[in-house]
KEMI-607818 format. One record per residue (C-alpha): x, y, z; residue in three letters. Coordinates in steps of 0.2 Angstrom, whole numbers, padded with zeros to 4 digits, always signed. Last residue first. Example, Ala and Ser with C-alpha at 12.3 -4.5 7.8 and 13.67 -1.06 7.14 Angstrom:
# residues 2
+0068-0005+0036Ser +0062-0022+0039Ala 
//
This chain:
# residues 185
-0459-0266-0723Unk -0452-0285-0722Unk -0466-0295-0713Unk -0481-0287-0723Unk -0469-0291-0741Unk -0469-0310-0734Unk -0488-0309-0733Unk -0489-0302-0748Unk -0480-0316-0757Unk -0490-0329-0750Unk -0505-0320-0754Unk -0502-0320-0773Unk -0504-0337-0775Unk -0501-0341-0792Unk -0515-0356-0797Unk -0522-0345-0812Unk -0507-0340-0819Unk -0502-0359-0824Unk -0483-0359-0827Unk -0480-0345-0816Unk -0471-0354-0803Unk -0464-0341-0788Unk -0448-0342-0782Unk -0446-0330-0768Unk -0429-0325-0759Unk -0423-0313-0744Unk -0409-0304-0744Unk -0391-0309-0750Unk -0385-0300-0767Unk -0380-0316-0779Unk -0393-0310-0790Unk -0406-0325-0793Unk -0405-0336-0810Unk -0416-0337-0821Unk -0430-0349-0825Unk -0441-0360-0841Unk -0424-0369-0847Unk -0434-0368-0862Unk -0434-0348-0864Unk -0415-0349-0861Unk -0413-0360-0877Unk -0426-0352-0887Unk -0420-0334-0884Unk -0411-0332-0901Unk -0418-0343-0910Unk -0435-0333-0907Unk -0427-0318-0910Unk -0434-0310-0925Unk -0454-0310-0919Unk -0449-0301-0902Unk -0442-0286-0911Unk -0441-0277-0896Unk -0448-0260-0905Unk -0465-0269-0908Unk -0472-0266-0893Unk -0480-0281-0887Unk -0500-0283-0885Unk -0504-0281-0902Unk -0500-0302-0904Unk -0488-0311-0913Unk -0472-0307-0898Unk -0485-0313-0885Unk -0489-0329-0895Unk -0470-0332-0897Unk -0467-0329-0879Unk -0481-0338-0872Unk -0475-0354-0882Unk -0458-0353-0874Unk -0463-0350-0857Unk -0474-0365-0858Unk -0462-0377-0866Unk -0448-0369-0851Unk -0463-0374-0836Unk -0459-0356-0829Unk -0452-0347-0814Unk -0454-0330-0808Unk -0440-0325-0796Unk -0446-0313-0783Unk -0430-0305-0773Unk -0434-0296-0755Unk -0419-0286-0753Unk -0413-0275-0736Unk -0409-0257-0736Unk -0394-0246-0730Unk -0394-0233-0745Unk -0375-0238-0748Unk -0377-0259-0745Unk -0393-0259-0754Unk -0384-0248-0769Unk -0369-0257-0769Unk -0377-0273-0769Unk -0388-0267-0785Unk -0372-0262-0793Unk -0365-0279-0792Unk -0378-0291-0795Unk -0383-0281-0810Unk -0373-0285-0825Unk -0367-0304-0821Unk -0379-0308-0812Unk -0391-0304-0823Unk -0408-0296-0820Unk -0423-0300-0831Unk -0430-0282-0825Unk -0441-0277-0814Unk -0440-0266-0799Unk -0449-0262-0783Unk -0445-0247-0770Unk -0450-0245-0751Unk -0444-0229-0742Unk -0427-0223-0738Unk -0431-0208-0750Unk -0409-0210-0754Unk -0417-0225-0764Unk -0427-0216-0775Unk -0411-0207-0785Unk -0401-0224-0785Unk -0414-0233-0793Unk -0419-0220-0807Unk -0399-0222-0810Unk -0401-0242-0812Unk -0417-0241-0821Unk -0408-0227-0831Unk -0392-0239-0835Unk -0405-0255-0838Unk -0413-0243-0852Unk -0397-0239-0859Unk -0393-0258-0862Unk -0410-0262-0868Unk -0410-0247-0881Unk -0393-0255-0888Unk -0402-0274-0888Unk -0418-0264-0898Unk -0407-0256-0911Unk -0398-0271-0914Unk -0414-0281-0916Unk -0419-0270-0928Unk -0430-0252-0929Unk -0435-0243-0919Unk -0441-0224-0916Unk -0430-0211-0902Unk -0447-0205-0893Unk -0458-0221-0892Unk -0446-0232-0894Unk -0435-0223-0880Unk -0450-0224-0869Unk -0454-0242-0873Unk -0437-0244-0866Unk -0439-0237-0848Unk -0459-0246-0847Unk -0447-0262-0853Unk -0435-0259-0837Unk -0446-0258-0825Unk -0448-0245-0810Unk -0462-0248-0798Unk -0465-0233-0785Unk -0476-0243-0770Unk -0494-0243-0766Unk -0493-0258-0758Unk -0506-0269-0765Unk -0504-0257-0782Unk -0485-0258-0783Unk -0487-0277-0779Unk -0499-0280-0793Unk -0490-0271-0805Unk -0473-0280-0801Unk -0484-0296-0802Unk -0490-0293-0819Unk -0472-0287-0824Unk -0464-0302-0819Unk -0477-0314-0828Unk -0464-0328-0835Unk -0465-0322-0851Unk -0447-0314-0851Unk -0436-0324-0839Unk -0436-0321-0820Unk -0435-0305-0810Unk -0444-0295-0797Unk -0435-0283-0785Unk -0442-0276-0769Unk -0431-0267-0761Unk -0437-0264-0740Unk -0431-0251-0731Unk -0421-0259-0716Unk -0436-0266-0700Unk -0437-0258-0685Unk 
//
């Protein structure tokens, strides 16, 4: 009998985590905690209004994904999360928490042409379809370099690992990913 199963999706912004997240949860009919749906909240309750505010609301909303986490994991049943996860911020606790609950990591790393990526974001960031609390239309500079290198890299965590290119949405195969969810529950 297989470990419960974490599934965590990751990869730069743009890069189509949270449309995948979704259609996982859906396939599988799995809990989905994401980090933006966490920060949206804030906005919606708490108001925005700089870049600073949004990077502080960010940081709180990657503590209660984190917290949310360690509440769902004790269920022992299969969890997904989404975030651009940093090594440097999450590989740690999350290994704590796998290690502590007993449960084994499937890690999906959208991947991006970095042109691509970058153009999605600014088009994203100028449409309705992004809540204006991030800011996404002031930080441009600020995420340019990272945008262009087009991926992220994976928590140091063990587990299992996907990359999945996202530069053309219509040629994803999202079968390929299933299947490997169907061998891991």
């Amino acid at each position: 009998m297989n470990k419960p199963l974490l599934i965590i999706v990751s990869g730069p912004s743009c890069a189509g985590k949270s449309t995948l997240a979704k259609k996982v949860s859906e396939k599988f009919q799995l809990p989905l905690i994401t980090k933006d749906g966490i920060k949206e909240l804030i906005f919606d309750n708490l108001g925005w209004s700089d870049r600073e505010w949004s990077k502080k609301v960010g940081g709180t909303s990657s503590k209660l994904l984190r917290y949310f986490l360690d509440s769902m994991l004790i269920s022992k049943k299969p969890v997904i999360i989404e975030n651009n996860f940093k090594r440097e911020f999450d590989a740690k606790p999350i290994s704590e928490m796998l290690s502590k609950f007993g449960y084994q990591s499937l890690q999906i790393m959208c991947q991006c042409d970095g042109q691509v990526l970058f153009e999605r974001f600014k088009k994203r960031s100028e449409s309705s379809e992004r809540h204006p609390g991030h800011n996404d239309t002031k930080n441009y500079e600020e995420f340019k370099e990272m945008l262009l290198r087009g991926k992220w890299d994976s928590l140091d965590i063990g587990g299992e690992l996907l990359t999945l290119d996202t530069t053309d949405f219509e040629n994803v195969d999202y079968n390929i990913i299933y299947d490997k969810i169907r061998q891991l529950i």
